[in-house]
N, C-alpha and C positions, 0 to 999 in steps of 0.2 A: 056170894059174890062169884060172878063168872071167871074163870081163869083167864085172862089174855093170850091169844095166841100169836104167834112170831110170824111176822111174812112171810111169805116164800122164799126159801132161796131161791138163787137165780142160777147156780153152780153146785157143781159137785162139792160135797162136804170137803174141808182139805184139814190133813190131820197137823199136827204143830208142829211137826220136826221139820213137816214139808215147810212150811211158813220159816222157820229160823236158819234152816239148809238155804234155801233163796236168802233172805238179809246177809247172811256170812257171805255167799259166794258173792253177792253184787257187790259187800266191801272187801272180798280179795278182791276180784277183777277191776273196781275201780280207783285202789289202793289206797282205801279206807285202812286195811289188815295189811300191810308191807310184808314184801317178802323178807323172812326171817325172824319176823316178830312172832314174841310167844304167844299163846292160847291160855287163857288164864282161866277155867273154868267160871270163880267166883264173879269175874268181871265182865265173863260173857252173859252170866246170869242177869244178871245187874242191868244192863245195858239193851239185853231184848226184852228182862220183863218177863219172862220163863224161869221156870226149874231147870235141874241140872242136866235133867234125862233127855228133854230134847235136843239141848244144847252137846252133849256127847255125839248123840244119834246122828246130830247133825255132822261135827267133827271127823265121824266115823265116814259120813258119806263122802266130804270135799278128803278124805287120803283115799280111798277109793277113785277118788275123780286124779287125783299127784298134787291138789292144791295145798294138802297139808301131812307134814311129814312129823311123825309120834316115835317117841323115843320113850317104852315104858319105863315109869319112874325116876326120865329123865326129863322129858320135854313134850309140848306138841306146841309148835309154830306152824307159820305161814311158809308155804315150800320158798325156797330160794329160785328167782330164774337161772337157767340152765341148757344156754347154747346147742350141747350135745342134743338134751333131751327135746327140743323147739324142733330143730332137726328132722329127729326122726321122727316124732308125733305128727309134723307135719305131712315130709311124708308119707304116712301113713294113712292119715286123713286128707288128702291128696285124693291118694286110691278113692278110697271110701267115697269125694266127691264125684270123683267118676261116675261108682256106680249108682248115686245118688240122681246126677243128670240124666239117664240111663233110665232108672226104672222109676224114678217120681217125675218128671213129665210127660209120662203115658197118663196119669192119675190125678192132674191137675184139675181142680171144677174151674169155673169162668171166671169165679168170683178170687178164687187163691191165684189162679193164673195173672189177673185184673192187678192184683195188689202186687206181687211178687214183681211184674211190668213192672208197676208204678216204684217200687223200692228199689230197684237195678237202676232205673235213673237218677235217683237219687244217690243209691251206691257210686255209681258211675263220676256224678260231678264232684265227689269226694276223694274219690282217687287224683283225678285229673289236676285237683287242687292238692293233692297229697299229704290231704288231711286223713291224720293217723285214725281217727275210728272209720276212716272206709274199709282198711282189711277185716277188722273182727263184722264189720256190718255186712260183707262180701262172703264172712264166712256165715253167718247166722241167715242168709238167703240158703244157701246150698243146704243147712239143715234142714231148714224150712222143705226143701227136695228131698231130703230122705225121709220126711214124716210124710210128705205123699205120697213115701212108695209104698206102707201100709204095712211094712214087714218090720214086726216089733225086735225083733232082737238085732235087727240090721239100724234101728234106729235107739237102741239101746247101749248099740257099740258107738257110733258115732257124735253123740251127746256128750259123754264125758273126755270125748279126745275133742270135741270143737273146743269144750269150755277150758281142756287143759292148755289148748294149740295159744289159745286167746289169749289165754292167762300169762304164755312163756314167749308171745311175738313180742317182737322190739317195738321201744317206745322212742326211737330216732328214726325220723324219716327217710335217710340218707341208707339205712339198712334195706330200706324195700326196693323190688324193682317196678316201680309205677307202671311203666308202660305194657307190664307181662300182667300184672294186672287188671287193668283195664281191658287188656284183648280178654281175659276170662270172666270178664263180666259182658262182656258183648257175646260171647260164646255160650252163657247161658241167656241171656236175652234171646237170641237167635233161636236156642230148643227151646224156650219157652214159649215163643209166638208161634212155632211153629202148629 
């Protein structure tokens, strides 16, 4: 009997921790995982359907990212948000999308340029309406700009402070300033058509 053989992938292999790193961070960020709640190893097993190894792996990566904070032998929970730290992350990534505007819209194709357009308006009427996923979707464009810029350790640094910035912005709209906003999405609209 002939062996069967498997379709083609359509994508690069992706190893497991990478697969269980995604599920955990999209239930911190959507606060599936609350801040301050523990990390239970056995439950996280349980619940992806994996061993323990990827689910640590994974662990290890989001306190690496500030999403989760390890106390050996004492704890590992979901980080607590943290004013101070929103702050300065921000700032920080701030810079970052600076140079993001800067050196990924020299390197845009037609087709990222096309979409990146089409999501700035959609950003845009989100803010205007000041609906709270417009700032993390406002940020996750300007990423989108730093992986144009093609410079891997410059988008290595800025991936895990978007996802921590995201993680620690306020979740009351009266915190934001809309209108500072919205001018820096027309700001990158503008380098972007350009």
């Amino acid at each position: 009997m002939p062996i069967p053989t498997a379709p083609p992938e359509t994508g690069p292999r992706r190893l497991l921790r990478d697969i269980v790193f995604e599920k955990m961070l999209a239930a911190i960020v959507d606060g599936t995982l609350e801040p301050g709640e523990r990390l239970n190893d056995e439950e996280l097993v349980k619940w992806l359907g994996v061993s323990r190894t990827p689910v640590r792996e994974a662990i290890a990566q989001l306190h690496t990212y500030g999403l989760v904070e390890i106390e050996a032998n004492r704890y590992t929970r979901v980080s607590a948000r943290d004013d101070v730290v929103y702050a300065e992350a921000a700032q920080f990534l701030a810079g970052l999308h600076t140079l993001a505007r800067e050196w990924g819209t020299h390197n845009l194709d037609a087709t990222t340029q096309k979409n990146l357009a089409k999501s700035l308006k959609t950003v845009t009427k989100q803010l205007k309406a000041h609906d709270l996923e417009g700032p993390g979707a406002l940020l996750d464009i300007q990423g989108e700009l730093a992986r144009a810029s093609g410079n891997a350790l410059f988008v290595g640094t800025e991936e895990p402070l978007r996802i921590r910035v995201n993680f620690l912005r306020p979740r009351d709209a009266d915190a934001y300033d809309w209108d500072a906003l919205v001018a820096v999405a027309d700001e990158l609209a503008a380098a972007i058509n350009d």
